[in-house]
Biopython code that builds the backbone (N, CA, C, O; Angstrom):
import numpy as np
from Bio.PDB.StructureBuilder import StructureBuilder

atoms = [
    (1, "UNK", "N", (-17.254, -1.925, 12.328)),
    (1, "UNK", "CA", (-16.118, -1.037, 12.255)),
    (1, "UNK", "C", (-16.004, -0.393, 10.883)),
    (1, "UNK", "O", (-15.675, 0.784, 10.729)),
    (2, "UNK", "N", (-16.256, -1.121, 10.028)),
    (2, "UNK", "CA", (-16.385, -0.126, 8.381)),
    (2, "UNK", "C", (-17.409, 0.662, 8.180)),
    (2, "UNK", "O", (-18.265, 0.888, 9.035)),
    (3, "UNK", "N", (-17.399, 0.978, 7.414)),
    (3, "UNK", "CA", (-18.693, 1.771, 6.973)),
    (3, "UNK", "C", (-18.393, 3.180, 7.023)),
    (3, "UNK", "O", (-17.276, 3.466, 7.452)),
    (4, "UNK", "N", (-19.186, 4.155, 6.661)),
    (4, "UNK", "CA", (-19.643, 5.919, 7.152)),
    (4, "UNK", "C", (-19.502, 6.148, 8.451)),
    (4, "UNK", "O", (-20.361, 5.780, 9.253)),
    (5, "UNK", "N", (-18.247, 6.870, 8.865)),
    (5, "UNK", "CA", (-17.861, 7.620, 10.128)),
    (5, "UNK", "C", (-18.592, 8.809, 10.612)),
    (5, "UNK", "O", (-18.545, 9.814, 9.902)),
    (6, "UNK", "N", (-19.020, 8.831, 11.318)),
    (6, "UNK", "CA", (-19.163, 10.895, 11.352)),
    (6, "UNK", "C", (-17.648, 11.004, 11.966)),
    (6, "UNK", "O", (-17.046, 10.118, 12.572)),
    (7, "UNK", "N", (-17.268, 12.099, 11.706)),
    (7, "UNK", "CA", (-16.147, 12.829, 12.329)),
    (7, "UNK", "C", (-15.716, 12.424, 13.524)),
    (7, "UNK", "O", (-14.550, 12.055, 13.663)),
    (8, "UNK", "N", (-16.932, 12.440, 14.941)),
    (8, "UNK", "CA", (-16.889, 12.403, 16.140)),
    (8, "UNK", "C", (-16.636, 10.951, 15.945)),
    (8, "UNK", "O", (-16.149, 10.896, 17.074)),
    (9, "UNK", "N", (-16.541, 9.850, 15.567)),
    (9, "UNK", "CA", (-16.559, 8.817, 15.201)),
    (9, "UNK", "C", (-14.824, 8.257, 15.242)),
    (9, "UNK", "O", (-14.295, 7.344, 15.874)),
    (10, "UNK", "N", (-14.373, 9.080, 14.445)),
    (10, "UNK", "CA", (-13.381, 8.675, 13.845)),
    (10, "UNK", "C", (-11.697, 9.216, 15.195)),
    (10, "UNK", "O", (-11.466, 10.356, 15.598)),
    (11, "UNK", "N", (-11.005, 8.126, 15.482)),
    (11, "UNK", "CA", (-10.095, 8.939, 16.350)),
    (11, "UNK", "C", (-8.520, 8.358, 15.821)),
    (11, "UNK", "O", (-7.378, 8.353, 16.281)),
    (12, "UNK", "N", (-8.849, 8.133, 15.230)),
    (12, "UNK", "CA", (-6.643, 7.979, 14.846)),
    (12, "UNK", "C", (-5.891, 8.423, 14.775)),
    (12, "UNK", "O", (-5.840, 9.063, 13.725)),
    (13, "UNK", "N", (-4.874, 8.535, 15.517)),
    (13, "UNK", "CA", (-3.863, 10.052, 15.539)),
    (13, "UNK", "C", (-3.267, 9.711, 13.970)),
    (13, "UNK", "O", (-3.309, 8.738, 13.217)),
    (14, "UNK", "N", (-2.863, 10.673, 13.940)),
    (14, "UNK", "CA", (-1.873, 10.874, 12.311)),
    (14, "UNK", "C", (-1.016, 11.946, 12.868)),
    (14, "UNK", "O", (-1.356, 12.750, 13.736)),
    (15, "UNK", "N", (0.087, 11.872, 12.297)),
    (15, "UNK", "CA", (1.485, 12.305, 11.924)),
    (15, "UNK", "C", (1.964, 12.828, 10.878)),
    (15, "UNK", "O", (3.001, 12.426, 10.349)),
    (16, "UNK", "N", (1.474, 13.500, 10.580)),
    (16, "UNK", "CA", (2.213, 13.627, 8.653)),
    (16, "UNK", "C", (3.941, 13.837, 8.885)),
    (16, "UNK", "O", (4.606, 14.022, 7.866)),
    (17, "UNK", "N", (4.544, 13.811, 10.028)),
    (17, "UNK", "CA", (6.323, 13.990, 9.917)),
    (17, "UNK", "C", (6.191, 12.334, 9.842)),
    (17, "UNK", "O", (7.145, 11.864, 9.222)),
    (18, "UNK", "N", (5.405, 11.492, 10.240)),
    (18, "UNK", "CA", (5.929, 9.950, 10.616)),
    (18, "UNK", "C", (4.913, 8.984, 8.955)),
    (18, "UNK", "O", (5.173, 7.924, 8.385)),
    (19, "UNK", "N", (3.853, 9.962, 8.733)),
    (19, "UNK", "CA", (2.568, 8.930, 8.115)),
    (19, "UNK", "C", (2.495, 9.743, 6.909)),
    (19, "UNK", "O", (2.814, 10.915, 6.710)),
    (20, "UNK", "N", (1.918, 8.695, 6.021)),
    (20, "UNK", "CA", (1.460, 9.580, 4.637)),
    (20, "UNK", "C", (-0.264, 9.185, 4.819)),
    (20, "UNK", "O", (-0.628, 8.406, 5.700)),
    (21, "UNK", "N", (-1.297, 9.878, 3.801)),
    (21, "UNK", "CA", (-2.964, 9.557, 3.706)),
    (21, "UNK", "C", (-2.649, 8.536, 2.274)),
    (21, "UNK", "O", (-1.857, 8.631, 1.336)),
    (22, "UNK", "N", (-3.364, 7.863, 2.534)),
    (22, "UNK", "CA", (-3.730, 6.709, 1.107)),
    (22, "UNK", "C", (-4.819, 5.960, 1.349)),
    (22, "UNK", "O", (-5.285, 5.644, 2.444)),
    (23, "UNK", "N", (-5.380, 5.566, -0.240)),
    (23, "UNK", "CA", (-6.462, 4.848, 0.137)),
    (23, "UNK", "C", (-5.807, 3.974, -0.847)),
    (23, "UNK", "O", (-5.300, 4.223, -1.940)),
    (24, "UNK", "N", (-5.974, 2.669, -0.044)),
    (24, "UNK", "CA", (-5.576, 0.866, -0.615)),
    (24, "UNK", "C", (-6.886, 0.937, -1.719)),
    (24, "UNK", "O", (-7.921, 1.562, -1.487)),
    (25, "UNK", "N", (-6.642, 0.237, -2.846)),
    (25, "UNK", "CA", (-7.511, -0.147, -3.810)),
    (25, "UNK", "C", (-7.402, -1.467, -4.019)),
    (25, "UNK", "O", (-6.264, -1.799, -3.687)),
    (26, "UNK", "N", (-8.089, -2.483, -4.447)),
    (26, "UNK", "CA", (-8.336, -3.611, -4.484)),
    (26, "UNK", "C", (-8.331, -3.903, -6.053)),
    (26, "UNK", "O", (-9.431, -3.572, -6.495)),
    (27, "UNK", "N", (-7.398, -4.463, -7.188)),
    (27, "UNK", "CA", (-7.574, -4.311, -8.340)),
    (27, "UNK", "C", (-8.477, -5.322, -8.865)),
    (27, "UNK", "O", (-9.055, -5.309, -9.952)),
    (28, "UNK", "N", (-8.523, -6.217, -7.930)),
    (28, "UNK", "CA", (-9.494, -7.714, -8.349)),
    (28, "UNK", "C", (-10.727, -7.076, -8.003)),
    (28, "UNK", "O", (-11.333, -6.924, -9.064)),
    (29, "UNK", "N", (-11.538, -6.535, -6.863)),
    (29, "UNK", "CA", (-12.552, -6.289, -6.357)),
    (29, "UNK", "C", (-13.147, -5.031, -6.304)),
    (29, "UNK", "O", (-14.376, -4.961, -6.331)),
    (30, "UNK", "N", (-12.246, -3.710, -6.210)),
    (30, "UNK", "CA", (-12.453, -2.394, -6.452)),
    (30, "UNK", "C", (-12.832, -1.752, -5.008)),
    (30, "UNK", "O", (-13.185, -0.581, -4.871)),
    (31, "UNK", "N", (-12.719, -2.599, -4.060)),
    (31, "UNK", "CA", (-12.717, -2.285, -2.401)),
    (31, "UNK", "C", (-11.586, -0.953, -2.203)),
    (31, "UNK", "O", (-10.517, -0.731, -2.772)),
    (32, "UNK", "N", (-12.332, -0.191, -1.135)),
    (32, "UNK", "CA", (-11.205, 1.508, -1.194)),
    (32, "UNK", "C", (-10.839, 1.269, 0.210)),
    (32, "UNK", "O", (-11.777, 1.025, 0.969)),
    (33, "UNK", "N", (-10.129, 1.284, 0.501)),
    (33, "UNK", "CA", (-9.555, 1.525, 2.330)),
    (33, "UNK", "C", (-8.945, 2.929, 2.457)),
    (33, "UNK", "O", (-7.967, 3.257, 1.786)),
    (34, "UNK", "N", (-9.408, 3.561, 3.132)),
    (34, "UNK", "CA", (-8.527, 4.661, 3.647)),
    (34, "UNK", "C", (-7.762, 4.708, 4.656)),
    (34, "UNK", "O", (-8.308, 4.213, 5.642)),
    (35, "UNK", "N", (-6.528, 5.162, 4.883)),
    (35, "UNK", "CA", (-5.565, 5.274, 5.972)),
    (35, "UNK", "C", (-4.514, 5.798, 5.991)),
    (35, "UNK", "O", (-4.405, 6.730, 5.194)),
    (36, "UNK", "N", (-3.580, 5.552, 6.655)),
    (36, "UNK", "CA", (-1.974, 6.209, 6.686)),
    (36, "UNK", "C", (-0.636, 5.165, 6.986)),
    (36, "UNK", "O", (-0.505, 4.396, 7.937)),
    (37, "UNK", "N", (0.139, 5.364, 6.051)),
    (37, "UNK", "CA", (1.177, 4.894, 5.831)),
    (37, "UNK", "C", (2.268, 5.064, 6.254)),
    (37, "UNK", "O", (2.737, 6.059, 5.701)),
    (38, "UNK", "N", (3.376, 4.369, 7.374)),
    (38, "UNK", "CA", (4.333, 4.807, 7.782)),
    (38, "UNK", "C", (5.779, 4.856, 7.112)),
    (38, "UNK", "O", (6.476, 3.843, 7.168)),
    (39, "UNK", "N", (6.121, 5.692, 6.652)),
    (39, "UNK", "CA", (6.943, 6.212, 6.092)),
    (39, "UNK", "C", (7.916, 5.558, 6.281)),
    (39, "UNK", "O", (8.360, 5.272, 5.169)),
    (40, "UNK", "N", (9.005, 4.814, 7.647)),
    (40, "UNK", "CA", (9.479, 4.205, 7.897)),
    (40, "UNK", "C", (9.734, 2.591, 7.602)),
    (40, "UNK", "O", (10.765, 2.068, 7.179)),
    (41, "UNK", "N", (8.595, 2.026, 7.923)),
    (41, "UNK", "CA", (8.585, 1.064, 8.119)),
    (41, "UNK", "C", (7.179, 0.259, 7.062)),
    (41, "UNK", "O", (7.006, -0.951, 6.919)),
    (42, "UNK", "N", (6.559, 1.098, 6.610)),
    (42, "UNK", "CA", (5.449, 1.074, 5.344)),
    (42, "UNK", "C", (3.925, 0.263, 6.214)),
    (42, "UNK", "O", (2.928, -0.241, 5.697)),
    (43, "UNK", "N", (4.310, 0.427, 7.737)),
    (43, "UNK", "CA", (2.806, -0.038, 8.116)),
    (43, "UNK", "C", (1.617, 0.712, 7.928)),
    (43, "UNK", "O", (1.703, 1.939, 7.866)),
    (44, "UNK", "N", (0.362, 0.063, 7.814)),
    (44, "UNK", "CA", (-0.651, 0.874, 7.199)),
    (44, "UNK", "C", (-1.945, 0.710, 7.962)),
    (44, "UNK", "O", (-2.634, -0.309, 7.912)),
    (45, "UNK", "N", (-2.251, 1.902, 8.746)),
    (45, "UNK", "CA", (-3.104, 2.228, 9.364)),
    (45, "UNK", "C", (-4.400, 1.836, 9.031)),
    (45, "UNK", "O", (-4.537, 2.582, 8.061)),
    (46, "UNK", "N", (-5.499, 1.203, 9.104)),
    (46, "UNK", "CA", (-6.896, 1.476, 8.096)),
    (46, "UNK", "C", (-7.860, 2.040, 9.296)),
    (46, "UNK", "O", (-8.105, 1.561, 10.403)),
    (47, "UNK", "N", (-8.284, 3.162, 8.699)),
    (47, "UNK", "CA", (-9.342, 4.033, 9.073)),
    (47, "UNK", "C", (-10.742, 3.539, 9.027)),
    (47, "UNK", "O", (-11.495, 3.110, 9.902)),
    (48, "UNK", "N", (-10.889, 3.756, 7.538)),
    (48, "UNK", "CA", (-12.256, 3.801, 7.093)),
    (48, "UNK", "C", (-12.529, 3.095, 5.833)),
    (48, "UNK", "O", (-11.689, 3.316, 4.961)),
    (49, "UNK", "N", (-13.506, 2.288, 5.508)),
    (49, "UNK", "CA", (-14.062, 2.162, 4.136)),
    (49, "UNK", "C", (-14.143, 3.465, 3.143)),
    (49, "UNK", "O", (-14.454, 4.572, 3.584)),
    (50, "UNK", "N", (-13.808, 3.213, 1.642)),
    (50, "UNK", "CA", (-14.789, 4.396, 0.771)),
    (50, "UNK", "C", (-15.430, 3.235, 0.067)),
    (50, "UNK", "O", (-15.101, 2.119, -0.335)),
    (51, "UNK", "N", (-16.880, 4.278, 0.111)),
    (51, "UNK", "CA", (-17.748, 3.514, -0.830)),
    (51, "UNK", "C", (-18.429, 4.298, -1.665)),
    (51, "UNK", "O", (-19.027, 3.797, -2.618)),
    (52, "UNK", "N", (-18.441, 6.004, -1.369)),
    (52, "UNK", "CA", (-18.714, 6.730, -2.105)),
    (52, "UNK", "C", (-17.045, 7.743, -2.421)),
    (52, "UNK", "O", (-15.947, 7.629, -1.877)),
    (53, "UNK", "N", (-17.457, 8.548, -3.359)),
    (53, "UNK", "CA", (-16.774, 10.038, -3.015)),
    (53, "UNK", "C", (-17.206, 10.971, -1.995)),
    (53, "UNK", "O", (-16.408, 11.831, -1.621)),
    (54, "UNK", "N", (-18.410, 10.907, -1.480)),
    (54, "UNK", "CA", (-18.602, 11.930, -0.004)),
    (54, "UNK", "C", (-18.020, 10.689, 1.070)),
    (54, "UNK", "O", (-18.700, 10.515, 2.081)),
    (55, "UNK", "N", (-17.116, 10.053, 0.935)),
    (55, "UNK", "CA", (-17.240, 8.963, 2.203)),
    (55, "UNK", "C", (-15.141, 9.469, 1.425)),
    (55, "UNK", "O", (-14.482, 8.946, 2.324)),
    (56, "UNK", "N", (-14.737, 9.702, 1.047)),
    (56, "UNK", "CA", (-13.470, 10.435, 0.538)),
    (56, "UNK", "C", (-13.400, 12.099, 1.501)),
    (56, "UNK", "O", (-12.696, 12.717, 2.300)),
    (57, "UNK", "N", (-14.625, 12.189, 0.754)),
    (57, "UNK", "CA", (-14.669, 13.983, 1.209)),
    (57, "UNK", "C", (-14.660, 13.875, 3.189)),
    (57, "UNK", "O", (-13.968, 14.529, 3.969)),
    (58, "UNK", "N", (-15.465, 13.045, 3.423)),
    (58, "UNK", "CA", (-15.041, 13.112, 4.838)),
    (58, "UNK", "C", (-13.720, 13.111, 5.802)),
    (58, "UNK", "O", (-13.497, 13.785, 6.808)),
    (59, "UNK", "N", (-12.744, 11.902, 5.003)),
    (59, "UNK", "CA", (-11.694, 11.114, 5.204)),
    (59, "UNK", "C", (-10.798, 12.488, 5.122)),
    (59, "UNK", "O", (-9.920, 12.774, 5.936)),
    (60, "UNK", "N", (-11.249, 13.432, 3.782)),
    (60, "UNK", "CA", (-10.059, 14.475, 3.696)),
    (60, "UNK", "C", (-10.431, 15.389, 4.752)),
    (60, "UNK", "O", (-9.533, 15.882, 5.434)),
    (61, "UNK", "N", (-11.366, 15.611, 4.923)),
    (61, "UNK", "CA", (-12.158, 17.066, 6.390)),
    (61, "UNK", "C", (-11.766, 16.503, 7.281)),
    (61, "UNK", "O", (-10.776, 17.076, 7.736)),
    (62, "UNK", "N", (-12.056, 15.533, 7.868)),
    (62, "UNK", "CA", (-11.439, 15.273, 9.285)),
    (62, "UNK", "C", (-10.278, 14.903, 9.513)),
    (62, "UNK", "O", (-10.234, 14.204, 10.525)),
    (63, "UNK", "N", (-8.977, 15.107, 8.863)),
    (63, "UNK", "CA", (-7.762, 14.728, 8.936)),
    (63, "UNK", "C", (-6.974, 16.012, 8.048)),
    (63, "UNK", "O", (-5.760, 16.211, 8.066)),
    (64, "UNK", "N", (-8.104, 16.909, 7.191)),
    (64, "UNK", "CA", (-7.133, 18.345, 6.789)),
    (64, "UNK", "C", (-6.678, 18.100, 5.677)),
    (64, "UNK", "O", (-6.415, 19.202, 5.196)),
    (65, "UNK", "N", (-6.395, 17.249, 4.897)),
    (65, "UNK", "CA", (-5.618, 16.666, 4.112)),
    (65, "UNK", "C", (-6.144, 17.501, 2.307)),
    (65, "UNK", "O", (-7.289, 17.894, 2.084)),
    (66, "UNK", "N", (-5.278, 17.563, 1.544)),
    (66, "UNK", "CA", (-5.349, 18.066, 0.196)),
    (66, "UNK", "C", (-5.477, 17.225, -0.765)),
    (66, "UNK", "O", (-6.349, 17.300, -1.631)),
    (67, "UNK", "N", (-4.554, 16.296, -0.678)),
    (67, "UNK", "CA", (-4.154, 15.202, -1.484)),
    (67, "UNK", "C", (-4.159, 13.836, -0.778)),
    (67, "UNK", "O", (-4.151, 13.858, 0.453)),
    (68, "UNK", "N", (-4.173, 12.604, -1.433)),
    (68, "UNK", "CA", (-4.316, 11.562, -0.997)),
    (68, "UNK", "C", (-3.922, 10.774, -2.029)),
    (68, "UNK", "O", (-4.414, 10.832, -3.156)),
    (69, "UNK", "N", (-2.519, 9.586, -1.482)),
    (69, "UNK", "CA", (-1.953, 8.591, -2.783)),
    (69, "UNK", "C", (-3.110, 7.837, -2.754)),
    (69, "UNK", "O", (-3.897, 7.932, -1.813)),
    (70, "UNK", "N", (-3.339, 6.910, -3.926)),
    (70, "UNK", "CA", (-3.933, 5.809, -4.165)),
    (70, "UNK", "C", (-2.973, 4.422, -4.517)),
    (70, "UNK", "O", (-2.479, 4.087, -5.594)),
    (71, "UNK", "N", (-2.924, 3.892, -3.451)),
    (71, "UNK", "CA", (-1.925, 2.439, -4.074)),
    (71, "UNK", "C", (-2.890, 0.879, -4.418)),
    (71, "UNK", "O", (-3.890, 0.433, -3.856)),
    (72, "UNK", "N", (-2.453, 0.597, -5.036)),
    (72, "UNK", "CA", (-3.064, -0.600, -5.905)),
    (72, "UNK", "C", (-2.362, -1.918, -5.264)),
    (72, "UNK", "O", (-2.620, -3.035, -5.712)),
]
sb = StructureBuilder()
sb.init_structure("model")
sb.init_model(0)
sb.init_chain("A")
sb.init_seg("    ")
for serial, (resi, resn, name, xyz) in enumerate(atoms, 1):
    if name == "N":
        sb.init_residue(resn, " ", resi, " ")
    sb.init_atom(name, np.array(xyz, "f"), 0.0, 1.0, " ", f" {name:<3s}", serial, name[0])
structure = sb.get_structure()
């Protein structure tokens, strides 16, 4: 389930009225999770691993996205 998605790969609905994009950082280990955050209730979706920056660049293309929090 982790790893490099292709696009066709990847199916999680998102919401941006309900979800925010973030990628979890790991401060002990430096592990990246990407996903979405519910605004409400602060549950957190996980998508995808990053293990590169083109493994970022994907996460932002297939979901549209500009910006992305990073929480620690």
């Amino acid at each position: 389930m982790f790893g490099i998605k292709k696009k066709s790969d990847i199916n999680i609905e998102y919401d941006p009225d309900k979800q925010y994009a973030v990628i979890r950082s790991s401060i002990c280990t430096g592990e990246k999770v990407a996903g979405f955050k519910n605004y409400s209730d602060g549950h957190f979706t996980e998508v995808m691993l990053i293990k590169s920056p083109k493994d970022e660049e994907i996460f932002r293309e297939t979901y549209h996205l500009e910006s992305i929090k990073t929480e620690y």
